[in-house]
C-alpha positions as CSV (number, residue, x, y, z in Angstrom):
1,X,22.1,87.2,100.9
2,X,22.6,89.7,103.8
3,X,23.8,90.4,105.8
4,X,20.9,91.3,107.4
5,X,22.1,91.9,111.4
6,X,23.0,95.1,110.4
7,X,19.9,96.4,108.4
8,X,16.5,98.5,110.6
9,X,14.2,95.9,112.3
10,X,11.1,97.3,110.1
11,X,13.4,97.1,106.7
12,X,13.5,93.5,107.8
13,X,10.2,92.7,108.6
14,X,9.2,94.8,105.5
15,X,11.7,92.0,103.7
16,X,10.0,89.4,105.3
17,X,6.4,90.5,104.2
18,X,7.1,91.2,100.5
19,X,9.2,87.4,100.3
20,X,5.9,86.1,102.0
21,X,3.5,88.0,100.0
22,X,5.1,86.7,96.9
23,X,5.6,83.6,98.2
24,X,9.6,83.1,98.1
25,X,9.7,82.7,101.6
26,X,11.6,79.6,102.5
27,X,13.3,78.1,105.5
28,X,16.8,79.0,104.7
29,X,16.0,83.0,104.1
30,X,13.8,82.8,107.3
31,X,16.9,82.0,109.3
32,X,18.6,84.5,107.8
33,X,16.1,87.3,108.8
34,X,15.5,86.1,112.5
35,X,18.1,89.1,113.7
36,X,18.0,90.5,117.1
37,X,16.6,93.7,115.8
38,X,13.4,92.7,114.5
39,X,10.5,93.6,115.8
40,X,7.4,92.1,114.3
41,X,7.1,88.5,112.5
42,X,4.0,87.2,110.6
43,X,3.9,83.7,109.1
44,X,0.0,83.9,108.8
45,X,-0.7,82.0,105.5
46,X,2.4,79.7,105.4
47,X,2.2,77.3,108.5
48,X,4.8,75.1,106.9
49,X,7.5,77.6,108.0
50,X,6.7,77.5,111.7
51,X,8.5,74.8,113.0
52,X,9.8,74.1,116.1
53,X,13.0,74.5,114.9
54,X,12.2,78.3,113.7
55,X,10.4,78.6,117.2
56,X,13.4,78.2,119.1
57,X,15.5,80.1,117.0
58,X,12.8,83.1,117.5
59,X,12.8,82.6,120.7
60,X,16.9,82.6,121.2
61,X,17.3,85.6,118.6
62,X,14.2,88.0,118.7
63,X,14.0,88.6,122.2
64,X,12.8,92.5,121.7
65,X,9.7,90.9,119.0
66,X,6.5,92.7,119.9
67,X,4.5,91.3,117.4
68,X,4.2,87.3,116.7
69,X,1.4,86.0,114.7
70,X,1.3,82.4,114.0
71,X,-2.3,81.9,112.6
72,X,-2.5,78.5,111.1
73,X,0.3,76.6,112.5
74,X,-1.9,73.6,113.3
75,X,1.6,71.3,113.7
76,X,3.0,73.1,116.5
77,X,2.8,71.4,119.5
78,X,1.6,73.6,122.6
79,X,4.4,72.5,124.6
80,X,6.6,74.5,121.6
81,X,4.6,77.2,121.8
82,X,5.0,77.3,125.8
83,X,9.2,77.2,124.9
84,X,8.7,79.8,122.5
85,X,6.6,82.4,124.7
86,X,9.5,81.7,127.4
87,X,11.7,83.9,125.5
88,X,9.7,86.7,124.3
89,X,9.4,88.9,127.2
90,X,8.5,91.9,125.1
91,X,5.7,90.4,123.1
92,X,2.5,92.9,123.0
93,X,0.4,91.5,119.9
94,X,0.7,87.7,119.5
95,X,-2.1,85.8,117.6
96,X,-2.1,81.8,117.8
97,X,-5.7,81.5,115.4
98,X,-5.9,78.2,114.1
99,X,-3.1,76.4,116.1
100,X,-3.1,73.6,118.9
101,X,-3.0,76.4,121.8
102,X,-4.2,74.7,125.2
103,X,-5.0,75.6,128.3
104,X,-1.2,75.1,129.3
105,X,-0.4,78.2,126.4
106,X,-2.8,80.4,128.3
107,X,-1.2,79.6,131.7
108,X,2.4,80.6,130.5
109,X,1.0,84.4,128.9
110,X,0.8,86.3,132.5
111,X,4.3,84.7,133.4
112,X,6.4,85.0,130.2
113,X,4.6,87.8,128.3
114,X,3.2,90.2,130.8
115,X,3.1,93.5,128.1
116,X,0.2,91.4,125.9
117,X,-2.3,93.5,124.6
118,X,-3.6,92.0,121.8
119,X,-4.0,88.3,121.7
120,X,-6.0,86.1,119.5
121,X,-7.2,82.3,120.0
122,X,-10.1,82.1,117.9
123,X,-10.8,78.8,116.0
124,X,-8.1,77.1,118.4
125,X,-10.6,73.7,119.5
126,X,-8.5,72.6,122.2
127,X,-9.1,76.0,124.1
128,X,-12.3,75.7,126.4
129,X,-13.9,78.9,127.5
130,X,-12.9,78.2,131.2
131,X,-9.2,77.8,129.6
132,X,-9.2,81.5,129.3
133,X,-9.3,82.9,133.1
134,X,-5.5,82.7,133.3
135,X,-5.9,85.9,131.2
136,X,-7.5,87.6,133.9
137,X,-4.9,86.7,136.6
138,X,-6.9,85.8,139.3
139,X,-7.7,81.9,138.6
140,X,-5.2,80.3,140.9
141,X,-3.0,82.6,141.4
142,X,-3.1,86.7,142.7
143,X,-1.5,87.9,139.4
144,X,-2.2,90.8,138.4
145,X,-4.8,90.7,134.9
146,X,-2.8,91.3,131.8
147,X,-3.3,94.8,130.2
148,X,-5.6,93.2,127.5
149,X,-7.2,95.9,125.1
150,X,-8.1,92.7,122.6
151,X,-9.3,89.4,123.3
152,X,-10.7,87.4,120.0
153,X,-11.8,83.4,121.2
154,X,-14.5,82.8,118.6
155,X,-15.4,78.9,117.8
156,X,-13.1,77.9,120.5
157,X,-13.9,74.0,122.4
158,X,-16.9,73.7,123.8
159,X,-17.1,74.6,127.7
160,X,-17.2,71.4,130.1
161,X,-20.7,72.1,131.4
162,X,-23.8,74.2,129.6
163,X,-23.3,77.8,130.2
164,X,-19.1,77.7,130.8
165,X,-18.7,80.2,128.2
166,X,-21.5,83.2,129.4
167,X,-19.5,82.4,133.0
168,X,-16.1,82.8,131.3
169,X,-16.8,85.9,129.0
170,X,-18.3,87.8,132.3
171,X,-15.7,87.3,134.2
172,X,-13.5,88.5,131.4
173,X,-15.7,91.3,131.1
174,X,-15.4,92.0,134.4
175,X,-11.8,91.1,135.5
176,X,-9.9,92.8,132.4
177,X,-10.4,96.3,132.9
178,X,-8.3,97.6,130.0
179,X,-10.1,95.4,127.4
180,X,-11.6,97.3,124.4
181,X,-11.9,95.1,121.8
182,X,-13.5,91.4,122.1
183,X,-14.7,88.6,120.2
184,X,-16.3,85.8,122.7
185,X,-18.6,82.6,122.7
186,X,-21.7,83.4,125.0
187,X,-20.6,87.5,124.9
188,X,-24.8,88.3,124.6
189,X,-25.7,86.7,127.2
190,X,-22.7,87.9,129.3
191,X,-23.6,91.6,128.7
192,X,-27.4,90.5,130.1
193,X,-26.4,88.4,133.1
194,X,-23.9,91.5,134.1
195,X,-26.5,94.2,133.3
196,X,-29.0,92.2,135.5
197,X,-26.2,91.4,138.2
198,X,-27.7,87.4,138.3
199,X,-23.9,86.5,139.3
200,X,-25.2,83.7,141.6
201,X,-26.3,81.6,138.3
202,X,-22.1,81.3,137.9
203,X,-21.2,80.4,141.5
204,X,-20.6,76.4,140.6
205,X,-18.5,77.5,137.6
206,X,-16.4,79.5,139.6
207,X,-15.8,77.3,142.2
208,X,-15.2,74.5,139.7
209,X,-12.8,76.6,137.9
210,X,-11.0,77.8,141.7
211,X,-11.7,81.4,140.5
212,X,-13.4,84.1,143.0
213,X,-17.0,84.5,142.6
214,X,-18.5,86.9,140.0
215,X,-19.9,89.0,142.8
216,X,-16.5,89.4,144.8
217,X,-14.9,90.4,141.1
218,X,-17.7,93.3,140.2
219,X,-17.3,94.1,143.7
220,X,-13.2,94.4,143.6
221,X,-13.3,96.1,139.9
222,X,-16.3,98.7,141.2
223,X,-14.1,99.6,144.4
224,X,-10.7,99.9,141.8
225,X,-12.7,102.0,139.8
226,X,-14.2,104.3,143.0
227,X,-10.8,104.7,144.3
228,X,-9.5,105.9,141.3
229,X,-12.6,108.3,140.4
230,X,-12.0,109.9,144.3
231,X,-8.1,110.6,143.3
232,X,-9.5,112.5,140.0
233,X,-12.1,114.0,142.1
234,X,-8.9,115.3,144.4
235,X,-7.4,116.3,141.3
236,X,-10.0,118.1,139.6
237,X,-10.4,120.2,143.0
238,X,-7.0,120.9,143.6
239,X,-6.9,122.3,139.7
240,X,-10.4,124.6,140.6
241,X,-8.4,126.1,143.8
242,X,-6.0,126.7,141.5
243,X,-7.6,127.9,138.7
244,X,-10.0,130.5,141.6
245,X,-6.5,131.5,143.1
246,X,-6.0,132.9,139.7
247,X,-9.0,133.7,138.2
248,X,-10.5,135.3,141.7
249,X,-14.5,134.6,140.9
250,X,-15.7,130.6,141.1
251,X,-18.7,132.0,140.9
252,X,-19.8,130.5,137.0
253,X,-18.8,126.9,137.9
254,X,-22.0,124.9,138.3
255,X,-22.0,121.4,139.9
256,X,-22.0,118.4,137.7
257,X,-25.6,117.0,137.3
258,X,-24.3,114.4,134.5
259,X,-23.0,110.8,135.8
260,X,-19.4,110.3,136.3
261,X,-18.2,108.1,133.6
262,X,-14.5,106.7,132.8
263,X,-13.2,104.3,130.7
264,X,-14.1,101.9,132.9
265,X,-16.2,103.3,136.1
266,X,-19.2,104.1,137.8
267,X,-22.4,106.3,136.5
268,X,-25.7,107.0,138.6
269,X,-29.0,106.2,136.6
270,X,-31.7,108.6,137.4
271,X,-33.3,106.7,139.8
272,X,-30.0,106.6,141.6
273,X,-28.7,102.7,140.6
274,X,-25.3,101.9,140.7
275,X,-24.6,101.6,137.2
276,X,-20.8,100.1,136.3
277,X,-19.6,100.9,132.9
278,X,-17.0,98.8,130.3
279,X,-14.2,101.0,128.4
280,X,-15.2,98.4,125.5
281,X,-15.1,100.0,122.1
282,X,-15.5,97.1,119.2
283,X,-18.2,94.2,120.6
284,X,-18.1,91.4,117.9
285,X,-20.7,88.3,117.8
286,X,-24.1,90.5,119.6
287,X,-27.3,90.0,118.9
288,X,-30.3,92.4,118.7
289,X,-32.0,90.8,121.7
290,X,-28.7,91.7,123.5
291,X,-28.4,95.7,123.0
292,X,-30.3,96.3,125.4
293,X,-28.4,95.6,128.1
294,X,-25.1,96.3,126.3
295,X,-26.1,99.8,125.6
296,X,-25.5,101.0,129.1
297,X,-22.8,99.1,129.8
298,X,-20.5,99.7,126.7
299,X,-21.5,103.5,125.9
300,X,-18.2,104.1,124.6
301,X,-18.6,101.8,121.5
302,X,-17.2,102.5,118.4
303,X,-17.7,99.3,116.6
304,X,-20.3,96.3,116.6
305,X,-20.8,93.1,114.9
306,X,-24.7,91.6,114.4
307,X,-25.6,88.1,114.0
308,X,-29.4,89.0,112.9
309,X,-32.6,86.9,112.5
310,X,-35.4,87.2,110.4
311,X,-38.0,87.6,113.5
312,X,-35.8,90.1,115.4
313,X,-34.5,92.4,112.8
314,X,-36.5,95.2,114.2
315,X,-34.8,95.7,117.1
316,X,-31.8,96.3,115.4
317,X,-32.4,100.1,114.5
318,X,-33.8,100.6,118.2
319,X,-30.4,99.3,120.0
320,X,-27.9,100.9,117.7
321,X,-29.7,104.1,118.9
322,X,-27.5,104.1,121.9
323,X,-24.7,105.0,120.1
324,X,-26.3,107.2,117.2
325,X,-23.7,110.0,116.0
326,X,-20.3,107.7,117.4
327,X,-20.5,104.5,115.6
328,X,-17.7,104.2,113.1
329,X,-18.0,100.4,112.1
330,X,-20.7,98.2,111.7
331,X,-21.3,94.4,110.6
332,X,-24.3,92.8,110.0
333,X,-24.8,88.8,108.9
334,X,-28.8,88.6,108.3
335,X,-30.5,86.2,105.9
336,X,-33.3,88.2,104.8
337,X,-33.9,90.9,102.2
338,X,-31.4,94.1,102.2
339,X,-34.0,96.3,102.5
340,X,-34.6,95.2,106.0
341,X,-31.7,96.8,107.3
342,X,-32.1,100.6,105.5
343,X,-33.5,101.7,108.5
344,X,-31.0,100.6,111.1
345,X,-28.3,102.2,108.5
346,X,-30.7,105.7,108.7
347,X,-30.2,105.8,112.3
348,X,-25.8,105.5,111.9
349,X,-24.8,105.8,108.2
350,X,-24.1,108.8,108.8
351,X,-20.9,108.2,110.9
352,X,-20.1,104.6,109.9
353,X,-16.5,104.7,107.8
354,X,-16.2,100.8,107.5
355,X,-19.8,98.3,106.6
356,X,-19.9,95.0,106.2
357,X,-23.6,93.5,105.1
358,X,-23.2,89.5,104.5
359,X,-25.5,86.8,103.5
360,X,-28.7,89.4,102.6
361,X,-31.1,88.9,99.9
362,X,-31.0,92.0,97.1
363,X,-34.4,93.8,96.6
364,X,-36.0,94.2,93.2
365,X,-33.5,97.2,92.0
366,X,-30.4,97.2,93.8
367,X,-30.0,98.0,97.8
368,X,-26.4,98.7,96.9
369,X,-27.6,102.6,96.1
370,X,-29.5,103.1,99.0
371,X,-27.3,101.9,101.2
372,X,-24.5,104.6,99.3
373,X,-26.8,107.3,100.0
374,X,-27.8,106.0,103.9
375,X,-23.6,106.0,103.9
376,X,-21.7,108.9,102.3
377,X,-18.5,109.0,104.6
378,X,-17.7,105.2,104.1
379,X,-14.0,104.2,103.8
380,X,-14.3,100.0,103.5
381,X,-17.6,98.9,102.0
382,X,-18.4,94.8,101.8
383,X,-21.3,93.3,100.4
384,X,-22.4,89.6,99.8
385,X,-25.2,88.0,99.3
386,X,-27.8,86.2,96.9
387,X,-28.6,87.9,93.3
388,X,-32.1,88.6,92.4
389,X,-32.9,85.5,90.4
390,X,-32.5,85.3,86.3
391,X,-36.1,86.0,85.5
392,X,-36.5,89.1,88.0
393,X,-33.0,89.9,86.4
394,X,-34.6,89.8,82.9
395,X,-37.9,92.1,83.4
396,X,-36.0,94.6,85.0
397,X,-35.4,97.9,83.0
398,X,-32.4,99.3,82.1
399,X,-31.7,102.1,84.9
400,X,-29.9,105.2,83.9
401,X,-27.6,107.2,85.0
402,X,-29.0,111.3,85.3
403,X,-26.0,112.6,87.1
404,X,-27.4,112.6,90.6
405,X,-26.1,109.0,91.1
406,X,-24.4,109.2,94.8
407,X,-20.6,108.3,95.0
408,X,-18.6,107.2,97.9
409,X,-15.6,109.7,97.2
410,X,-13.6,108.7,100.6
411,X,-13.8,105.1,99.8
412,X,-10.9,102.9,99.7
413,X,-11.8,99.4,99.9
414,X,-14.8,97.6,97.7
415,X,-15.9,94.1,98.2
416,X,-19.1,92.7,96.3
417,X,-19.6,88.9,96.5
418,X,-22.5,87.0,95.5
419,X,-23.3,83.8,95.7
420,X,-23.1,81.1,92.7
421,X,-23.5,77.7,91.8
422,X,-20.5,75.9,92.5
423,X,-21.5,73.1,89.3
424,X,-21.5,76.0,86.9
425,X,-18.8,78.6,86.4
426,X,-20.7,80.8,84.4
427,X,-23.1,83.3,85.6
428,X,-26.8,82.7,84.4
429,X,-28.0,86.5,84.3
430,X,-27.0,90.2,84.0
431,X,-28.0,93.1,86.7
432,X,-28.1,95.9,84.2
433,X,-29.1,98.5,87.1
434,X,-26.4,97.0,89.2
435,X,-24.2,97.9,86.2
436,X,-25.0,101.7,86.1
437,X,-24.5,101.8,90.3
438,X,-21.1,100.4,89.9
439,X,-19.8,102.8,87.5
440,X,-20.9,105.9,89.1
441,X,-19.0,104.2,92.1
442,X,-16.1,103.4,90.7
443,X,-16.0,106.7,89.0
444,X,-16.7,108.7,91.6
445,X,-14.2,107.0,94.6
446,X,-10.9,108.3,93.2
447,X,-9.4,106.7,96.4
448,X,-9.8,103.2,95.8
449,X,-6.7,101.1,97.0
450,X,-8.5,97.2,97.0
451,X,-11.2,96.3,94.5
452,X,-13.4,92.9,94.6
453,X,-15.7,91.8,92.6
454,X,-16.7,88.0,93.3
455,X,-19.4,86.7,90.9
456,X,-20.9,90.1,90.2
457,X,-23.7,89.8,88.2
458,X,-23.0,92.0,84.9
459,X,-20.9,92.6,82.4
460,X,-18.0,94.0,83.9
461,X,-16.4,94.8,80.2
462,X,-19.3,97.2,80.2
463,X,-18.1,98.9,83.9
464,X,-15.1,99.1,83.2
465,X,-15.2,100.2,80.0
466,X,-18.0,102.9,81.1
467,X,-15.5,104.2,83.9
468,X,-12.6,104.8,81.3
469,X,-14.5,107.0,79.1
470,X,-15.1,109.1,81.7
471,X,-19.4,108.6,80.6
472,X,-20.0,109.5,84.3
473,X,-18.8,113.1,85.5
474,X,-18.6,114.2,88.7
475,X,-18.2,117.9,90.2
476,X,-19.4,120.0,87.4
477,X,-17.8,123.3,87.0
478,X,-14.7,122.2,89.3
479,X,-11.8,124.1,88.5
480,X,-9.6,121.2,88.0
481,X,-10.1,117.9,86.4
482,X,-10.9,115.2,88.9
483,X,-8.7,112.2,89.7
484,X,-8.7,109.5,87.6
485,X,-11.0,106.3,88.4
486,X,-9.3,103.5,89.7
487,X,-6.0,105.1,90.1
488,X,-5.2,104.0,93.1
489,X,-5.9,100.5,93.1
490,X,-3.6,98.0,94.3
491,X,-5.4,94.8,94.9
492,X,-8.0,93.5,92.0
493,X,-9.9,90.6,92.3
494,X,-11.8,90.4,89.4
495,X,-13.2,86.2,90.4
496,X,-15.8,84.6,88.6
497,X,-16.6,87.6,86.4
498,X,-17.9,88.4,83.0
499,X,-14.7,89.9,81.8
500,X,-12.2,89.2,78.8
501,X,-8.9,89.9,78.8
502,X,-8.7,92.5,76.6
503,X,-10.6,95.0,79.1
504,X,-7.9,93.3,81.3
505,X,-5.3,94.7,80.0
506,X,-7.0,97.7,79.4
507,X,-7.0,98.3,83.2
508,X,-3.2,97.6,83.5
509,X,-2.4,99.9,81.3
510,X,-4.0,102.4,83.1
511,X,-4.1,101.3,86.6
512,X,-0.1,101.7,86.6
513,X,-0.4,100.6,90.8
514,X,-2.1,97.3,90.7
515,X,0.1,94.8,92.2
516,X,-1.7,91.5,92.6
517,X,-5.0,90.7,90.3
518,X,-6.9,87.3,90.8
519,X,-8.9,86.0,87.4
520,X,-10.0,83.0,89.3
521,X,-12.8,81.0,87.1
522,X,-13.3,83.7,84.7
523,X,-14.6,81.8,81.9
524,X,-14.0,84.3,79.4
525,X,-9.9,84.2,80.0
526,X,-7.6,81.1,79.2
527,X,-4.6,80.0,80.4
528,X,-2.6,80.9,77.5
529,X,-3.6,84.5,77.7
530,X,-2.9,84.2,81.8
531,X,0.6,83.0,81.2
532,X,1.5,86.0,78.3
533,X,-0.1,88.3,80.9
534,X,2.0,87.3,83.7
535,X,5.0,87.1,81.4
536,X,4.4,90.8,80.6
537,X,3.1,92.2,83.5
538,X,4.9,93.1,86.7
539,X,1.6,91.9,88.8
540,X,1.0,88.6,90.9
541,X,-1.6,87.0,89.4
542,X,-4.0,84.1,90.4
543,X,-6.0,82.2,88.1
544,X,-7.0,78.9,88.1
């Protein structure tokens, strides 16, 4: 009941979270915690709540917010989200997915919320990709660009001519030169027409849109960029006379042969091109085709998304060679067979912490253990796709587990999803070699925090049952005994599984942590044993 005025800003947003996460948010307690002190609000998930009513009140109240995110409010007008970006001066993350944002939402963000930097608009149709040069400061007015470091506009409208969004997303490129992260419709073919300097092909969008051309904006970022690699220059020499006043020899200092390179700045090719180079670190939505030209451009990337076809999945292990030994996360959407992609994961498992493989086709065994051992330092692991089909599944033998199984022991979040038929609930086959991988997993990834297994294709009373005895050791001859599996867990999603309810139970009782578990269309489980389970247990539970 409060009050809560005189309670931290993070106890309260913490508050806010758990009532949403449990879903006893309402309007009345949401008033109550809109307090002056608060510093980040998230309705994401529950749209109802964001009315202009609550917007006005944010707006008069939580004038120090730095983080909004409204994802899903598809009944806010844009003229209330104009009102409501008025009064949040301090805003630096704001996210507006899924809403009616407009070009007249865009407009207001350089005026009212000139910290942002972090916004996202993806999935908002009334947005065109021209909408989005506002961000940039320079369409009709000279406003300085906002500090951007993310920009996420996937499946935004559709651009008023063809080629609108390549235009907008390289003059993005080009005119936000903090950006680090982005998500963008025509982003390929951006990184291409930059790399090729072909700015001419977006001289009628530009003038259309009563932006300066692409040529004048390369041109103005290259000479921001020279200007400030000649002050470090002066630096850098004033810190040698310094450091030869001291030292008396300068002798051993040998000049720099390697190009000049800064977050965002300019490098010499050895044939002594002008080469301008993007501080961008996560690229989502590339294509194979386009690493060529992205390679050189974005050298400092950390973290790419693939959209991969059939006929060019060969070029995939070639581009991601430009960043072998610094690439930390990678996603992949392909249609074709898993095994296709082992050799792009050769060339950077062996940095990736977070991999995402979605829509492939499993082999004849199961790519899930080679792609364990092509990744041994991964953190988040997700996997879906299309199980080998019911007769393969039957004539394959039973694969056993030697010991020399490979684990994932710095693993803390799983997430295997297969497809199904949506007119049957029950699966049609068992994996039994998919069975023995995901033991040794579990077993062996003491750190698992979230757990997902959609549809999984075997008997998960068997893999759970397997981890519990402790079948599969790991570490032989280690001094102490190692932690227990799945002891960490606090998210379970157990959907569409082969799984009763009393190896349900079973992992409760020993997976003390687990705080929400989801038993969606397991056929084995009824609703009477759902509704004794949730009267007993201290979980959030899903099952329908």
């Amino acid at each position: 009941m409060g009050p809560f005025n005189i309670l931290p800003g993070e106890l309260v947003e913490e508050l806010t979270y758990l009532l949403c996460s449990r879903k006893q948010i309402s309007r009345a307690s949401l008033h109550l915690l809109l307090v002056p002190q608060l510093r980040g609000l998230s309705l994401r998930g529950f749209p109802g709540l964001a009315t202009p009513n609550v917007c006005s009140l944010v707006a008069a109240r939580c004038q120090s917010l730095s983080r909004l995110d409204l994802s899903g409010a598809q009944h806010l007008p844009s003229q209330v989200q104009c009102d409501l970006l008025g009064g949040l001066p301090n805003l630096r993350s704001l996210s507006l997915a899924s809403t009616l944002c407009d070009r007249r939402v865009i407009q207001a963000l350089p005026l009212c919320c000139p910290a942002l930097r972090h916004v996202d608009v993806s999935r908002c149709h009334l947005l065109s990709p021209p909408a989005l040069l506002p961000l940039a400061g320079r369409a009709s007015s000279p406003r300085s660009p906002l500090p951007l470091s993310t920009l996420l506009a996937t499946d935004i409208g559709f651009g008023e001519a063809e080629g609108d969004a390549v235009a907008a997303a390289a003059y993005l490129l080009l005119a936000l030169p903090s950006l680090e992260k982005v998500a963008m419709e025509g982003l390929a073919q951006a990184f291409a027409l930059i790399r090729r300097r072909e700015f001419g092909e977006t001289d009628e969008f530009t003038r259309r849109e009563g932006a300066p051309c692409l040529e004048e904006v390369w041109r103005e970022t290259w000479q921001e960029k020279e200007d400030r690699g000649r002050n470090e220059e002066n630096d850098d020499d004033t810190a040698a006379e310094d450091e030869e006043d001291a030292d008396g020899d300068f002798s051993g200092v040998q000049e720099q042969t390697l190009p000049r390179r800064g977050l965002l700045g300019r490098g010499v090719t050895e044939a002594g091109e002008d080469q301008l180079t993007l501080r961008l670190k996560d690229v989502q939505g590339l294509s194979p085709a386009s690493l060529e030209a992205v390679g050189p451009l974005c050298p400092h990337v950390r973290s790419i998304s693939l959209d991969v076809d059939t006929d060019d999945v060969g070029l995939v292990a070639t581009g991601l060679g430009a960043w072998r030994g610094q690439l930390c996360g990678l996603a992949i959407c392909y249609p074709g067979p898993a095994v296709d992609l082992l050799p792009s994961l050769r060339v950077t498992g062996s940095t990736l912490v977070s991999l995402t493989l979605e829509g492939v086709k499993t082999s004849p065994r199961t790519p899930l253990l080679e792609v364990i051992r092509a990744c041994p330092a991964l953190r988040e692991l997700v996997f879906s796709g299309e199980p080998p089909t019911p007769a393969f599944l039957r004539a394959l033998p039973v694969m056993e587990d030697d010991g020399n199984l490979p684990t994932l022991p710095h693993l803390t979040s799983l997430t295997l999803a297969f497809d199904y038929d949506h007119s049957q609930m029950k699966s049609t086959a068992s994996w039994p070699s998919l069975e023995t991988v995901l033991r040794s997993l579990l077993s062996g990834s003491p750190l698992l925090d979230s757990l997902s297994l959609v549809a999984v294709p075997c008997h998960l009373d068997s893999v759970l049952g397997g981890v519990f005895r402790g079948i599969f050791h790991r570490g032989p001859g280690s001094a102490h005994l190692p932690p227990p599996p799945l002891g960490q867990v606090k998210h379970l999603v157990l959907a569409r599984s082969d799984v009763t309810m009393r190896t349900v139970k079973g992992v409760l009782a020993r997976c003390r942590r687990i705080q929400f578990l989801d038993l969606s269309c397991c056929w084995y489980i009824s609703r009477q044993e759902c509704t004794e389970l949730q009267v007993s247990s201290r979980v959030t539970l899903v099952w329908t």
